[in-house]
N, C-alpha and C positions, 0 to 999 in steps of 0.2 A: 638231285643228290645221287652219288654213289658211292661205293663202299666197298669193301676188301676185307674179309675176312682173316687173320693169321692166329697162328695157334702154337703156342709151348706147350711142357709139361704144367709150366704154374698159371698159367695166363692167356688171357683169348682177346687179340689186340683188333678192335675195328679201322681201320683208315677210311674216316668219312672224307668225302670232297665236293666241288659244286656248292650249290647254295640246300641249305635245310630249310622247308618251308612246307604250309599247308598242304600241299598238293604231291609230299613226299609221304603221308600218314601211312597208305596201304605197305609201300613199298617199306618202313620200316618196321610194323606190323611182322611183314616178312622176317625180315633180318632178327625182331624181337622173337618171333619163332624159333629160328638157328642156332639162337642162343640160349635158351630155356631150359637146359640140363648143362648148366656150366659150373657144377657144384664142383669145388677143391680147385677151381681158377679163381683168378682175378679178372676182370673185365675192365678193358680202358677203352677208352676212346679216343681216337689219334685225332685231333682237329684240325692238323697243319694246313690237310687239302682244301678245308671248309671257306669259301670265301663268306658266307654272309648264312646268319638265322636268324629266324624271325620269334615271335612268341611260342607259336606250333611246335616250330623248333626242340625250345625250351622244354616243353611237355613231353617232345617225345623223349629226350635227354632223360626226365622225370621217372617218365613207363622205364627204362632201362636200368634206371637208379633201382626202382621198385623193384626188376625180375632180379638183379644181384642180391637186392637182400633177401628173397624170399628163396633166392637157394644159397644163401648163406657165404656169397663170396662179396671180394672186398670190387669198389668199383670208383672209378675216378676216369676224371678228362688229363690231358694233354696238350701241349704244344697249341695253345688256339693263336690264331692269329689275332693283331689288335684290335680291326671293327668286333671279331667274333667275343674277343675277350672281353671288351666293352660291355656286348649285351649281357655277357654271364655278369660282369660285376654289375652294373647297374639292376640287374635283374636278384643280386646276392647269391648267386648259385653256388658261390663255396661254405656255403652255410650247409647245402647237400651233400656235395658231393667234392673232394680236394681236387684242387686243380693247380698240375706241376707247368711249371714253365717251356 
């Protein structure tokens, strides 16, 4: 996995790409650090680059859900591709978190 960091006045946008899996935990760890004072943004996550995630994935998706609410801003995915989209629906993930087309 890698990732891209952009940032507005309203909003702190990630472009993830590559595959999201197990063996990404520390490196997004990181990125959840980066991100941990993003209070009065919104946080999305751009998925377009993502070709594939796995459950870990999912989880880490989860941990990032968690740090938007716990400082109070609004957080949603984006653009996933259709394998990726597959695993959020099958998996119910807009039940977390909205996911725009």
């Amino acid at each position: 996995m890698e990732y891209e960091i952009m940032q507005t006045d309203a909003s702190i946008e990630v472009q993830l790409q590559g595959r999201m899996e197990f063996t990404d935990h520390k490196l997004f760890r990181d990125l959840i650090a980066q991100l941990n004072n993003t209070q009065g943004k919104s946080l999305i996550f751009n998925l377009s680059g993502l070709d594939f995630i796995d459950s870990s994935g999912l989880g880490m998706l989860i941990i990032a859900n968690n740090v938007a609410r716990q400082n109070n801003v609004g957080f949603r995915l984006m653009r996933p591709r259709d394998g990726v989209r597959r695993v959020l629906e099958v998996a119910k993930f807009q039940t977390i978190a909205p996911i725009d087309p």
